[in-house]
N, C-alpha and C positions, 0 to 999 in steps of 0.2 A: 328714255325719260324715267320710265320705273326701273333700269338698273343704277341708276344715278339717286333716283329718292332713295333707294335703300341701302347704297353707299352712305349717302347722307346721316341717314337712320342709325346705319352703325357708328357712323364715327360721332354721333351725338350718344352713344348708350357708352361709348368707348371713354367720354367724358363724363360720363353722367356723377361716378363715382366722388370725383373734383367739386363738380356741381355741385353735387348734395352738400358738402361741406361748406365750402363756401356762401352757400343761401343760409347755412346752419351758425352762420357767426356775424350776423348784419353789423351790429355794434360793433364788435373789436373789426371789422372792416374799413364801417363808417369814421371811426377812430384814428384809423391808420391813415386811411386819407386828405381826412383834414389835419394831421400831422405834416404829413409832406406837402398837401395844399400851399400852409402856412410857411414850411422850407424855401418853398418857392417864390411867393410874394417876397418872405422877409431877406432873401438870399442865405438865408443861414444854411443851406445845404452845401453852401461852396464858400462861403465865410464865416470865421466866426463871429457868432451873434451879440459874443460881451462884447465885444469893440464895437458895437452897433450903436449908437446914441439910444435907441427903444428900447435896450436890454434896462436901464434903470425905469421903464415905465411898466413894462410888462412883468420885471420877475420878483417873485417873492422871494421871503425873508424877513426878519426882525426888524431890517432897516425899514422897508417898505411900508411894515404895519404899524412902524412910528410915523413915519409921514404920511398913515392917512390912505396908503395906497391899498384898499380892503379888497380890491378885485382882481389882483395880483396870484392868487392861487389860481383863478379860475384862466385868465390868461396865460400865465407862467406856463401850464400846463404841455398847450400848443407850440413851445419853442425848445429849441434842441444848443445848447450852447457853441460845442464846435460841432463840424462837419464829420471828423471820424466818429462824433456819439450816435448817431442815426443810426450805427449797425446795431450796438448793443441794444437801445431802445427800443427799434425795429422788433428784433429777437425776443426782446422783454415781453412782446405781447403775446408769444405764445401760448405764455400762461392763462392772459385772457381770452385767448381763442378755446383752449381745452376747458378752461372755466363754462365758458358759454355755450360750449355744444354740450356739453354733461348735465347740465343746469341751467340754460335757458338764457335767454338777453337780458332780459330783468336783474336774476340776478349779477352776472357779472358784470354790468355797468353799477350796482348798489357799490358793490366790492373793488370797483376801481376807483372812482370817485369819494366812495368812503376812504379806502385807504390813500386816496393822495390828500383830502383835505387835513383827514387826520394828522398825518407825516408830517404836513407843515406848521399846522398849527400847532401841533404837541412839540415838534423840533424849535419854535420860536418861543415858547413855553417856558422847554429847557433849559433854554441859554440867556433866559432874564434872569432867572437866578444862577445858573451858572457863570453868567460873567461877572458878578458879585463877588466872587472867592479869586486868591491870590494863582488864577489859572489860565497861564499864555493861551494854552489851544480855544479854551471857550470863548476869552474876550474877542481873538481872530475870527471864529466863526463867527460871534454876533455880530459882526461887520458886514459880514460876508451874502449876500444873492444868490438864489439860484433858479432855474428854470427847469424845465423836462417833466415826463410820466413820470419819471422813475417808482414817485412812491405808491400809485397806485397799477402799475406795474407789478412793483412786489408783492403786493398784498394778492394781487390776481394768481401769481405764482404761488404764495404760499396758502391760498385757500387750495387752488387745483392738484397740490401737492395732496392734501388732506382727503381728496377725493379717489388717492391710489389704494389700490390693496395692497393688503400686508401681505409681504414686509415693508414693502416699498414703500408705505405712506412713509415708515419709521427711518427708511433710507434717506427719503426725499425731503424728509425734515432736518436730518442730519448733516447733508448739501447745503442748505439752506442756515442751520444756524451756523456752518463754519464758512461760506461769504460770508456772512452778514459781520460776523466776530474777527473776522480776517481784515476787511474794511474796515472797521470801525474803529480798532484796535492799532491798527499802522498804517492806513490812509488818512481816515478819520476826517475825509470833507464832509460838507453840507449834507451832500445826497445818501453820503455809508448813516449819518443821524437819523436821518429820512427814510432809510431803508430797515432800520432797526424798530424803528415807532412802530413803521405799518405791521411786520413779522410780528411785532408784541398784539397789536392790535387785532390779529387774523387768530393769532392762538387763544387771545379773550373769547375771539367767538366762538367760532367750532371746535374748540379743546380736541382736535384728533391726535393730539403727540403725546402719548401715553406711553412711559417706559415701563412702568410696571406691568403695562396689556400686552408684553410683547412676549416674544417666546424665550427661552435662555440660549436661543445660540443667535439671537438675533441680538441679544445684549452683549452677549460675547464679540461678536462682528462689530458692532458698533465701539465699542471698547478698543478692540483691535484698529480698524479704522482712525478713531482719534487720536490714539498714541501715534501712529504714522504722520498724521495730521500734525501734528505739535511739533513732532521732529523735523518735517518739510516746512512747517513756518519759521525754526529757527536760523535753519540754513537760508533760509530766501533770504529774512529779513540781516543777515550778515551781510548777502552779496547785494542787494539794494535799498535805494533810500526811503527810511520811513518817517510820517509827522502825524503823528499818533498824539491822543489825550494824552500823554505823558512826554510829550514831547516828540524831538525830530532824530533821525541820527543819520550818517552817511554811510556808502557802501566801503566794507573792508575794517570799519571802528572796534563791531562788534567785539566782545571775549569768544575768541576764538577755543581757548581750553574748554571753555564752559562748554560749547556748541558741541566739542569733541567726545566730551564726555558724556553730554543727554544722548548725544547719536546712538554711542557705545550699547548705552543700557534699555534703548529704546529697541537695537537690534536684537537682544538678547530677550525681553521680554514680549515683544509682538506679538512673536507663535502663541508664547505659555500663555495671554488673553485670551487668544483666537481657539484655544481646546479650554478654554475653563480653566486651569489652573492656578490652585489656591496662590503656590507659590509667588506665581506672576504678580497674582492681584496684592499681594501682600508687598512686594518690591514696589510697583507703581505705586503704593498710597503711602511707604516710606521717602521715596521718589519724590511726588508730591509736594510732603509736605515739609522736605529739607529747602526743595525750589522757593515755597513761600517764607520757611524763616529765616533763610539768608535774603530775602528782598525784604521783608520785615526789618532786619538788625540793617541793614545798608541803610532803609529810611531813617531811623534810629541816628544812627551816623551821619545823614546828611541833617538831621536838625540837629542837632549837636555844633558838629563842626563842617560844614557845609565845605570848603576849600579844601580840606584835608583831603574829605572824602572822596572832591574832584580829583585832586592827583592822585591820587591812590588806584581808585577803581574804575575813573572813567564814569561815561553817559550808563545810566543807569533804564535809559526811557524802556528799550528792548524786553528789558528784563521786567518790565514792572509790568509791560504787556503780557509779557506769556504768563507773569505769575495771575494774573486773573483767569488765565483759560486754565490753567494748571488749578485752581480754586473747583472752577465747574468741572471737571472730569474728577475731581477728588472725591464733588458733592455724587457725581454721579457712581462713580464705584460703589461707595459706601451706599445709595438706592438701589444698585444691581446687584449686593455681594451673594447674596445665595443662588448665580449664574457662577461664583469662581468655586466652586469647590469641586472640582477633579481633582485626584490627587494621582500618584502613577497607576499604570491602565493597568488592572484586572479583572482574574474572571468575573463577569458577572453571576452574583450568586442568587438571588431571587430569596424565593423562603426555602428554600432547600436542597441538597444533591439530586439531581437530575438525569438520567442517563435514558438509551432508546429501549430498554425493559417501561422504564416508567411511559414514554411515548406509547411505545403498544399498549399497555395500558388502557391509558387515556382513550387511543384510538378504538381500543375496542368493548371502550364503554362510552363514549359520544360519538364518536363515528369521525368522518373526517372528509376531506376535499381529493379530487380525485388524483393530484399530485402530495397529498399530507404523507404518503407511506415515505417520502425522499426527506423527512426529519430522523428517520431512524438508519441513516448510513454514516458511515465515516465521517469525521471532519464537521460535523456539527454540532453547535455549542446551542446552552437551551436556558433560557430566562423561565423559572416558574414564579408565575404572578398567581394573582389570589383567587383567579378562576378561572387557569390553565398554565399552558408552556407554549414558550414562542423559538422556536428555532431559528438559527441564523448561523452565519458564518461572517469573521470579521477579513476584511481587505484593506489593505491600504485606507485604514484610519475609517472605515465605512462600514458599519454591522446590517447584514441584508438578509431581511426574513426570508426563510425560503417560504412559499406559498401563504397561507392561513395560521391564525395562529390555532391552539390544539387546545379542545374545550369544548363546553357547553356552549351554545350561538349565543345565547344571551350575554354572554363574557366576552363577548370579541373586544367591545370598544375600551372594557377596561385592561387588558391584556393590551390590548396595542399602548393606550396611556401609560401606563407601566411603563413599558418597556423601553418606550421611546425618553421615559424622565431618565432611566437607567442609565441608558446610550450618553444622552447627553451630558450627565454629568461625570459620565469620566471622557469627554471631551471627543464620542464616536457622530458620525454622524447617520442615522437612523434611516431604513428604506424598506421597502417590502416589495418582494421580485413575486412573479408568479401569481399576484395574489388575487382572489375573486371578488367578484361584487359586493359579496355581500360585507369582505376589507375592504375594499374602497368604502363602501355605506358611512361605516365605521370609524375611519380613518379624521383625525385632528382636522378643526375647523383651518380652512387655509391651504390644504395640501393638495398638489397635483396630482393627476391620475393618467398614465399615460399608459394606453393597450399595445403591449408588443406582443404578442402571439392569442390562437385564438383556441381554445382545447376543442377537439374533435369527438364528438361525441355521438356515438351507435347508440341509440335505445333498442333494447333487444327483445322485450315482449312482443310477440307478433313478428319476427322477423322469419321474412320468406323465400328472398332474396331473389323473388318474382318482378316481372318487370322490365325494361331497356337498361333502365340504371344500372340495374346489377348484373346486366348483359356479361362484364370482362370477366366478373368473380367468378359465377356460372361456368364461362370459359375456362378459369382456373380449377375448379373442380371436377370437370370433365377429361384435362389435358392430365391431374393428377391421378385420376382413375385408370386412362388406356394407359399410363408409364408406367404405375405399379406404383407408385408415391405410397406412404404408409405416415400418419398423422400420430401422435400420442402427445397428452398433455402430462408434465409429471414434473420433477423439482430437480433440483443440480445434482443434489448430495444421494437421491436415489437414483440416479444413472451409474451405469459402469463404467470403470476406469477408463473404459476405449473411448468409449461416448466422451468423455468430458474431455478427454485430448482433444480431440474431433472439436470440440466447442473454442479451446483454447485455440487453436491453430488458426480455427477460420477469423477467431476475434483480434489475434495477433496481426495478423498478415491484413485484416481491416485497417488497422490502425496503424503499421508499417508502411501503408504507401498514403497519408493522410501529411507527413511531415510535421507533427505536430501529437504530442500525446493525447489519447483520450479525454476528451470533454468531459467534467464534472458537474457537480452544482448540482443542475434539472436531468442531469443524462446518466446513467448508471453503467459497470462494467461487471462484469462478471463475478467479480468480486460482492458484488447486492445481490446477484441472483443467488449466491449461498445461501440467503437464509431460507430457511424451510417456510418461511409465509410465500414464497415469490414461486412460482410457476414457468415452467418453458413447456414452450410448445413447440414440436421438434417435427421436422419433415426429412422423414427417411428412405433413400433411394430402395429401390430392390436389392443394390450391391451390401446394403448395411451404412451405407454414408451418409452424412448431416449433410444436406445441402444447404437449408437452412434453418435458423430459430429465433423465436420473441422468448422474452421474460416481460411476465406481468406484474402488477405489484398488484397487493387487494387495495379494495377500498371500501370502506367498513362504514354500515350505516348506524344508526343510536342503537346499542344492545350488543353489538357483537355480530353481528351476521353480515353476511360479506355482500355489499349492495350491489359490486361491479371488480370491475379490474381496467388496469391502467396500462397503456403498452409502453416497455424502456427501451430495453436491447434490441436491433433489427437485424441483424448478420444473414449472410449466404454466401457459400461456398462458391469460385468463381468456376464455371463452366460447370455449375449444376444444374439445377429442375430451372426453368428461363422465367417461370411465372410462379416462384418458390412462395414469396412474398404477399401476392394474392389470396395464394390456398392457405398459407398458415392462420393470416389473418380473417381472412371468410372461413377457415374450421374452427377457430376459435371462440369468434363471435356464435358460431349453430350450437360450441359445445354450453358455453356459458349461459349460453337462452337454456338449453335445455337443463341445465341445472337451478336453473331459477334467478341466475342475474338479470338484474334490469338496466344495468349499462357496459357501456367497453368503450373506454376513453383511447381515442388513440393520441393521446396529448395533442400539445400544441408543441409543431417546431420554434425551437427558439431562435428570435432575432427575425424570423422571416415575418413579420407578419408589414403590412405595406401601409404607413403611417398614414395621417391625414397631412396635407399640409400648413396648416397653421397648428399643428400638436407641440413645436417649438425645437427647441436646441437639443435639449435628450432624445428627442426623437434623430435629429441629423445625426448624434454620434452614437447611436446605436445603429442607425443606417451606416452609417462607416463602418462600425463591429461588423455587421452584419456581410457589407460588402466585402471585406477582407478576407472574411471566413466561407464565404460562400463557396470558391472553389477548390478548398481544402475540407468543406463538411457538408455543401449541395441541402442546406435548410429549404430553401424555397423549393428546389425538385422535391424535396420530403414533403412538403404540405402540399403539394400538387399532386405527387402521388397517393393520402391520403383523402381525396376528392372519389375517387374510385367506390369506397363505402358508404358513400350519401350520410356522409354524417351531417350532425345539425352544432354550429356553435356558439362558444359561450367565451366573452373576452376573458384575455388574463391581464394584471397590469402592475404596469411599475408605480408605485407610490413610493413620494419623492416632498421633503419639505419646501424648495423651491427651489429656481435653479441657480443659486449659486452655491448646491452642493452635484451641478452637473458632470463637473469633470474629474472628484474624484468619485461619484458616482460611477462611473465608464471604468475607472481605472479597477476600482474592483471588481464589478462584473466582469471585465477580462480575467483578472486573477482567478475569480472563481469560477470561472467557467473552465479555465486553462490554469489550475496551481503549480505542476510540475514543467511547464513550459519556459524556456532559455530563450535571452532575449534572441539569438540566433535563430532561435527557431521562429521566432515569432519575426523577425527580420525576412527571414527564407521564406516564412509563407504570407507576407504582405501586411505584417498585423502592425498598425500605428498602435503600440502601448503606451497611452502615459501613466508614468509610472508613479505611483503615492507614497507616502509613507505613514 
């Protein structure tokens, strides 16, 4: 009996989730119910309900509020016309489900109700004076009945829309005004009228659709977006039938040349939107506005000589639709144009020449982060802002900070501002790999934070190395004692010729059975340990042999004085000292304490660090990086083996504008991790690259 209650137990907490929701939406429940209730009495769920005798008693419309029938909105509401509408309908209420759990029952029955009475009554409004003018579609509609949620439906949707974060509010409005302009425009029944009032009606109130609050690559997207948009309504409306305010046309009527040609230029200008370019934006609003004065002079033409024009040019209705939509992206370019000015990609200059002299520098008069020394190697380009330099490297159309930017802390948030207006306007898309907390802090309102690796960090005042913990090190220092092991810290360039072959050989023959050239980016090769700031710490057999060695980088606190050091390079000679790696790193750590550092970073492996599961999509395709590389670079053994020195840590992370710059986000960070790498080789060692441009 008590294994059975708590069978029970569970499988009631195993619903529980369900539950909550659903007690969280009584209204749009209750709604839904007496929807299908009413399917059912009236059979409208398996017939349709206009052929019903009660379809003229129940639904509204102009007709109805001539004869007197004022309780027809409230009725109409509960009926479904045919039997295939009950899906979309059904579906419509999502919106008032997310309404009401986000915001409460109260409101989202205000919001449906308001926006269905609205819809009808503003829709029957319309068409008093619109059927007054010499205009077939309006007089048709004022004829015309209808029934269903729909309009307050929509309104539910386009409030809950309003309730997303950016960018998506901007998205989700953008969905929403092209149905709405899509229906209205070439369907053009009752309900697309009805659905246009409530959408006007919902942006009266919450005003959440703000182009100018948006960012510039979200206007760019959007831009990009619409021209695709226009291009897929023109072909549709060729190969199907439309009865639009301007009339009706048949499938196959359309100007075929005409369609072939918007395709053409639509194909050719998409990308140049989508990076900001002047160019693009200057063809689309040529574009434009040839589309409106050739429907202009055609109308011209058909007052004039009406017949002519018919044989001449044909149904004109197609065209007088798109030239409206082609009107609102005209209005809208010219409100977004200071998002189009990329012009061709280059370097970024900041206020001045910038090279890794000036980084040192910088570094060793504000100090820096325990990864900042890896701005002063190869292959990095450097933005100086008004109160510092941000390093990066550009990938596949993607510019990715390495770590922090470099500066005074007070200057962080305007150095990343900077830099990211920089990016964006020649059309890169902005990220910062590595970066710490105190980036994130800083970082633009709206932007994601996602922790991939976690820095290891030794504090070395007081270190004893007393204890169980440090039981292995111990062990390390004992086994290099009876072997004769001999330790010394000292730089590349003051070693002797023998020594640095010895260095070369061992680093070569690492990287020769890896299939895959040396990691860059976050990972350094012997080639950084050149510089005279970088340190090796070298373990030398009795015979005179490297078995193995670290390179440290500094890491410089405000003033110049050297706070810690960072570990890069790990090498060991194969069939050397068996616990090399131990001793180097526990003699490093006694020597640095005793010189007065206060830390010894043993970085964070990159890629290995083990997401959260709801951290989202960048997290999965850096778990696939990650997986890929794993047994061609053993990241995740690297962070488990530096567990051994009881370090304490601190996340590192990606910051990201959102994610649909996720995929060429991935694309780069492979690049940069792997720049000399052949897709063969990335095929041979398992690596899914997609590739950017």
């Amino acid at each position: 009996m008590t294994t059975g209650t708590a069978v029970a137990a569970e499988a009631v907490g195993r619903r529980s989730p369900l539950l909550t929701v659903l007690r969280g939406i009584p209204v749009t429940i209750a709604t839904i119910a007496v929807l299908l209730i009413v399917g059912v009495i009236s059979q409208s769920l398996w017939r349709p309900f206009e052929d019903q005798p009660a379809f003229e008693v129940v639904a509204y419309g102009l007709p109805a509020f001539e004869a007197g029938r004022w309780w027809t909105p409230l009725t109409g509401t509960f009926f479904v016309v045919e039997p295939w509408v009950f899906i979309p309908t059904l579906l419509g209420f999502a919106g008032m489900a997310f309404l009401e759990h986000r915001r409460g029952s109260r409101v989202a029955l205000l919001y449906f109700w308001l926006g269905q009475l609205f819809a009808i009554f503003a829709t029957a409004a319309f068409l008093v004076g619109a059927r007054l003018l010499p205009w077939p579609w309006a007089i048709e509609l004022a004829q015309g009945m209808d029934v269903g949620p729909s309009g307050g439906t929509m309104a539910c949707i386009a409030a809950a829309v309003g309730l997303l974060a950016a960018p998506w509010r901007q998205r989700g409005w953008v969905v929403v005004f092209v149905y709405a302009s899509i229906s209205l425009l070439f369907l053009g029944t009752l309900a697309d009228v009805e659905h246009a009032f409530a959408i006007l009606l919902v942006l009266g109130i919450d005003r959440s659709f703000r182009i100018q609050r948006t960012t510039i690559r979200e206007q760019r997207l959007l831009a990009f977006a619409t021209i695709l948009a226009l291009g897929i309504i023109q072909i549709l409306t060729l190969l199907i039938p439309t009865n639009g305010p301007f009339g009706s046309t048949e499938p196959l009527e359309g100007p075929w040349i005409d369609v072939a040609i918007d395709t053409v230029v639509i194909v050719l200008i998409a990308r140049g939107l989508r990076r900001g370019r002047r160019w693009a934006w200057v063809v689309s609003l040529v574009w434009m506005s040839l589309s409106v004065i050739t429907v202009a002079l055609i109308l011209v033409l058909v007052i004039v000589d009406p017949k002519a024009v018919a044989t001449d040019i044909g149904d004109i209705d197609v065209s007088l639709s798109s030239t409206v939509l082609s009107i609102a992206f005209f209005v809208y370019l010219i409100a977004t144009r200071r998002a189009f000015r990329a012009r061709r990609r280059r370097a970024l200059a900041g206020a001045g020449a910038t090279d890794p002299a000036d980084v040192k520098a910088m570094l060793a008069a504000d100090g820096g982060g325990t990864l900042s020394w890896m701005a002063t190697w190869d292959g990095m380009d450097y933005l100086r802002t008004s109160t510092g330099i941000v390093p990066f490297q550009t990938h596949a159309g993607v510019a990715i900070v390495l770590a922090d930017p470099l500066g005074p802390a007070d200057g962080i948030r305007t150095s990343i501002d900077e830099f990211v207006t920089a990016t964006e306007a020649q059309g890169l898309i902005p990220c910062f790999f590595s970066a710490s907390g105190a980036t994130r802090d800083a970082a633009p309102e709206g932007w994601r934070a996602l922790v991939v690796a976690d820095d290891t960090i030794v504090d070395l005042p007081g270190l004893t190395f007393q204890g169980k913990p440090w039981a292995r090190v111990r062990q390390a220092f004992s086994r290099a004692e009876r072997d004769g092991m001999t330790f010394r810290v000292s730089t590349l360039s003051a070693e002797p010729w023998g020594i640095r072959q010895q260095l070369r050989a061992i680093s070569e023959s690492w990287v020769g059975d890896k299939g895959l050239p040396e990691m860059r980016f976050t990972l350094g090769t012997l080639q950084e340990a050149e510089d005279p700031e970088v340190r090796l710490a070298l373990a030398i057999s009795p015979q005179g042999d490297v078995d193995g060695f670290l390179s440290w980088l500094p890491v410089f606190g405000p003033g110049g004085g050297h706070r810690g050091w960072t570990l890069d390079l790990m090498r060991r000679r194969d069939g050397g000292f068996p616990v090399v790696m131990e001793f180097l790193i526990g003699t490093s750590a006694r020597t640095f304490r005793d010189e007065g550092a206060e830390i010894m970073s043993l970085s964070g492996a990159p890629l290995a660090h083990e997401a959260e599961p709801d951290a989202g999509a960048i997290a999965s395709l850096l778990g696939q990086l990650s997986a890929s590389l794993e047994p061609v670079y053993g990241f995740k053994s690297l962070h488990q083996f530096k567990t051994k020195f009881n370090p304490r840590y601190e996340p590192i992370y990606l910051l990201y504008r959102d994610e649909g710059d996720l995929s060429r986000i991935a694309a780069g960070l492979t690049r940069a991790f792997l720049p000399d790498a052949t897709l063969r080789q990335f095929a041979a060692a398992g690596v899914d690259l997609v590739r950017g441009r």
